[in-house]
C-alpha positions as CSV (number, residue, x, y, z in Angstrom):
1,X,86.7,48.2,149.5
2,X,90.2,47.4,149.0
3,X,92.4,47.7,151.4
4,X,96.0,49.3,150.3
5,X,99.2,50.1,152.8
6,X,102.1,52.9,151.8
7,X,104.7,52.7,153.7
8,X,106.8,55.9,153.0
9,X,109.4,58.0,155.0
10,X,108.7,61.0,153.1
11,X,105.5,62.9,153.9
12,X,104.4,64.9,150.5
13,X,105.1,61.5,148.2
14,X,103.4,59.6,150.7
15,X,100.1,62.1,151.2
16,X,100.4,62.6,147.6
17,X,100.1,58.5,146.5
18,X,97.4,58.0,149.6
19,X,95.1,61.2,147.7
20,X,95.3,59.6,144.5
21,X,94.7,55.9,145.4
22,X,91.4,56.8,147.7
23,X,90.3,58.8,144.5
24,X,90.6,55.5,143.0
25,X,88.6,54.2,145.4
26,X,90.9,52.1,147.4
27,X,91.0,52.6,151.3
28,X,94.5,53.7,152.2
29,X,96.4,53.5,155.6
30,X,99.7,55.1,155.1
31,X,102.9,54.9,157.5
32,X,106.2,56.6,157.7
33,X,108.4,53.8,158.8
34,X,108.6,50.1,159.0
35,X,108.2,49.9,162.8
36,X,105.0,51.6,162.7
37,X,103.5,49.6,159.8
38,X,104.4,45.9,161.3
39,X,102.3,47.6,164.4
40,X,99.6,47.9,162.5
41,X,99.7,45.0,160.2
42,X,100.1,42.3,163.2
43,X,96.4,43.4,163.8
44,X,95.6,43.2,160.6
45,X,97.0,42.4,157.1
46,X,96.3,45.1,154.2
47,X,95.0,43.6,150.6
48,X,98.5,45.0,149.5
49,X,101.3,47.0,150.3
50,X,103.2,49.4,149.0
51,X,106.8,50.0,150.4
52,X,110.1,52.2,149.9
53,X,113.0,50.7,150.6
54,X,114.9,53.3,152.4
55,X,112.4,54.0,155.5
56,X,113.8,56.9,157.9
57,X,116.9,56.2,159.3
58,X,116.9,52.2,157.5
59,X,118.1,51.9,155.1
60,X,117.3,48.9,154.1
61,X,114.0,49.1,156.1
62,X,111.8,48.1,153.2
63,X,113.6,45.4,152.4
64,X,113.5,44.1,155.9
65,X,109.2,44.7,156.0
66,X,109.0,43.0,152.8
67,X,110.4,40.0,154.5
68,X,108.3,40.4,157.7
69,X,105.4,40.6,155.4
70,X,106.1,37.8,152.8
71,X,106.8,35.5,156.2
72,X,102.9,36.7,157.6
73,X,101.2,36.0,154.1
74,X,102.4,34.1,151.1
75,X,99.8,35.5,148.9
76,X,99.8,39.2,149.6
77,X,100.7,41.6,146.7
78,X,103.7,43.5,147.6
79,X,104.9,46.6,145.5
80,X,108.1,48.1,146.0
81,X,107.8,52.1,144.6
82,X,111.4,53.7,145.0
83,X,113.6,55.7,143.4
84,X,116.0,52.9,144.0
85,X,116.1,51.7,140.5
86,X,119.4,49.7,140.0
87,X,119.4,46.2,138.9
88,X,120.7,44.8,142.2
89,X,118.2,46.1,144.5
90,X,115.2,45.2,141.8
91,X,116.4,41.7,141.8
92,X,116.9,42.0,145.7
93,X,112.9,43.1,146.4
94,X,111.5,40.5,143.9
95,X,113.6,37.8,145.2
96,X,112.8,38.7,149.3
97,X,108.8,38.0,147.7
98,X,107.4,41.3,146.6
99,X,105.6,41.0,143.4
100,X,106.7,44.1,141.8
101,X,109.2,46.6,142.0
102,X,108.8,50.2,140.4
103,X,110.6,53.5,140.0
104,X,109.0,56.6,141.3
105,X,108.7,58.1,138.2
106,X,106.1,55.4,137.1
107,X,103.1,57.9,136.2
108,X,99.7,57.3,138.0
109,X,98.0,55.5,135.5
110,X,100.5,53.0,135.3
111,X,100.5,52.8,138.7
112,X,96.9,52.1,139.3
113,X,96.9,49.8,136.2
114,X,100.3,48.0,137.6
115,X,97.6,47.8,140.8
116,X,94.5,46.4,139.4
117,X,96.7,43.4,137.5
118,X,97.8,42.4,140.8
119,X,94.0,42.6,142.2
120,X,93.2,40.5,139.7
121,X,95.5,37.9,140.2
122,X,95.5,37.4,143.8
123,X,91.3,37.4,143.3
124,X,92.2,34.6,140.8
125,X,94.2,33.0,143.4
126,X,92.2,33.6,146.1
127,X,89.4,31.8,144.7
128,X,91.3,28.9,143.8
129,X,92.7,29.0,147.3
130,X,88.8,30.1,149.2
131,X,87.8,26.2,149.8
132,X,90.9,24.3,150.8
133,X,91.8,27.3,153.2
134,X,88.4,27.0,154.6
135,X,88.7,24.8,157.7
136,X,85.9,23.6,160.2
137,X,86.4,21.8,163.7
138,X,83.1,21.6,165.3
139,X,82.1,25.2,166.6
140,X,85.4,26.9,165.4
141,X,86.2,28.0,162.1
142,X,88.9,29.6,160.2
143,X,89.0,31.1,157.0
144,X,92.7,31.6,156.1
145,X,92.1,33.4,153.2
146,X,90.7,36.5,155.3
147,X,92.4,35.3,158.9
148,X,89.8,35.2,160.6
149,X,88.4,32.9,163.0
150,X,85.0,31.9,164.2
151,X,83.7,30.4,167.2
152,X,79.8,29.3,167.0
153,X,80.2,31.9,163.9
154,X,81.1,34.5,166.2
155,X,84.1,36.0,165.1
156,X,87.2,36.1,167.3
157,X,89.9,38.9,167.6
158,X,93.2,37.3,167.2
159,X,96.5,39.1,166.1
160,X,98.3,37.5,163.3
161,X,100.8,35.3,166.0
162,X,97.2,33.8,167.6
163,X,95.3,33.5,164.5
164,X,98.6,31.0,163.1
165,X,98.6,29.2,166.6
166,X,95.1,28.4,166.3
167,X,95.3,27.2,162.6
168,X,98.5,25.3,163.4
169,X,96.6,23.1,166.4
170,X,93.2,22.9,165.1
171,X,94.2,21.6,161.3
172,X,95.1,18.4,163.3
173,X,92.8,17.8,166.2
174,X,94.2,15.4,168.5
175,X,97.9,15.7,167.6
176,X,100.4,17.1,170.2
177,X,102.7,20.7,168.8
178,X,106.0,21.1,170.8
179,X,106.6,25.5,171.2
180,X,108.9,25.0,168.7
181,X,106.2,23.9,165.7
182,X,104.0,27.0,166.9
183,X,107.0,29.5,166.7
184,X,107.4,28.0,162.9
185,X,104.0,28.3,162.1
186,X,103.5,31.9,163.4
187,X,107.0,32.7,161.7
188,X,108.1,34.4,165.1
189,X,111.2,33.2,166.7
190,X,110.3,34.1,170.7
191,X,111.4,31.8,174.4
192,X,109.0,29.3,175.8
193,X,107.7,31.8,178.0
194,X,105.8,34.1,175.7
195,X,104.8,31.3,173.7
196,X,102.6,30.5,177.0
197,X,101.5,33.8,177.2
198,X,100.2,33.9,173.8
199,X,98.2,30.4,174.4
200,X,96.7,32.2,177.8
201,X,95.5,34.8,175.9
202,X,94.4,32.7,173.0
203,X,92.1,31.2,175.5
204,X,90.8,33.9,177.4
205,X,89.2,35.2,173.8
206,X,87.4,32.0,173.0
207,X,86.5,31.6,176.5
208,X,85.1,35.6,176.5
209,X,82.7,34.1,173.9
210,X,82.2,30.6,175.7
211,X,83.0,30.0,179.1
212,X,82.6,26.3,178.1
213,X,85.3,26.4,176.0
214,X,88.1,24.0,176.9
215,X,89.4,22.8,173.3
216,X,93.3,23.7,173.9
217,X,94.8,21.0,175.6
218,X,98.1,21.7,177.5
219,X,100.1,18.4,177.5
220,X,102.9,18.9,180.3
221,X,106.5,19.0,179.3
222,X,105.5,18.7,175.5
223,X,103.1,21.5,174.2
224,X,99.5,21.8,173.1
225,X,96.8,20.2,171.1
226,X,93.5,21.0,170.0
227,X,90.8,18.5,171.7
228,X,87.8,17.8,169.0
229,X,84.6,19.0,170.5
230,X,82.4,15.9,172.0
231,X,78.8,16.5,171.1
């Protein structure tokens, strides 16, 4: 089932778009602010995401999540739905990534049809994009296309900042990234410190699964790599 995210300050619109879509049969998780919907979306990404631009007290806020969630996921269908319908703000969401921008007054069915299109492409896409976003280092596994990772074909839990970690050291077994590749490839922007944290923790959920485990290298004063397996 399809997994769509509203993010909308006001309660009856946004109870009233969730009702429709699950009788469309989508799944929907709906939020009333942007803080609230980046908590649940470093856990896990939506299939796509439908945002106001003025969330609560930002006014900008959707504007702002749109960035945050272009930055997480290059292929993720973002709508923005807003009564926000001057020509500077439309050309503001599509050109901060979001796919397209409606008015509130869009009716339903064009709403739902507006939907399926972009189903259909990013299925389109996604298949194009399922086999070189497939990668396999021994044991461990990662599908990019759902973010997930697998160790021995278990699945591992990682939020969105560990799941990019992992994918940035293991696509190149062997060589060494500095804290400063890792922040670029997790698109956060944190101190050295919690970059640490995040490989401790990183580690502690592979080694849950194998207490073997032992494939993240630290190399002393310049960062981490990802040690190929020795069978």
């Amino acid at each position: 089932m399809k997994r769509i995210a509203i993010v909308e300050d006001e309660a009856a619109i946004r109870e009233n778009y969730k009702e429709v879509l699950q009788q469309q049969g989508y799944s929907v998780q709906a939020y009333a602010n942007r803080p609230s919907a980046m908590q649940a979306f470093s856990t896990r990404l939506p299939d796509l995401a439908i945002i106001d631009i003025g969330l609560e007290d930002e006014i900008d806020g959707g504007f702002t999540l749109c960035q945050s969630l272009r930055a997480m996921s290059s292929n993720l269908p973002i709508i923005f739905l807003t009564a926000r319908d001057s020509d500077f703000d439309t050309v503001c969401g599509l050109r901060l990534g979001a796919d397209d921008y409606l008015s509130k007054d869009v009716s339903f069915p064009h709403l739902i049809a507006r939907l399926a299109a972009l189903f259909r492409r990013a299925e389109l896409q996604g298949k194009s994009l399922e086999v070189e976003n497939l990668l396999e280092r021994g044991a461990l596994t990662i599908d990019a296309n759902r973010m997930q990772v697998f160790w021995n074909q278990v699945p591992i839990e990682l939020t969105v900042t560990e799941f990019w970690m992992v994918h940035s050291l293991a696509k190149r077994p062997g060589h060494v990234k500095n804290r400063q590749d890792l922040m670029q490839e997790a698109k956060i922007f944190v101190d050295d410190s919690t970059i640490t944290s995040h490989v401790k923790r990183i580690r502690k959920k592979f080694i849950a699964q194998d207490a073997e485990f032992d494939c993240i290298d630290t190399v002393y004063g310049m960062g981490y790599r990802w040690e190929p397996q020795v069978n």
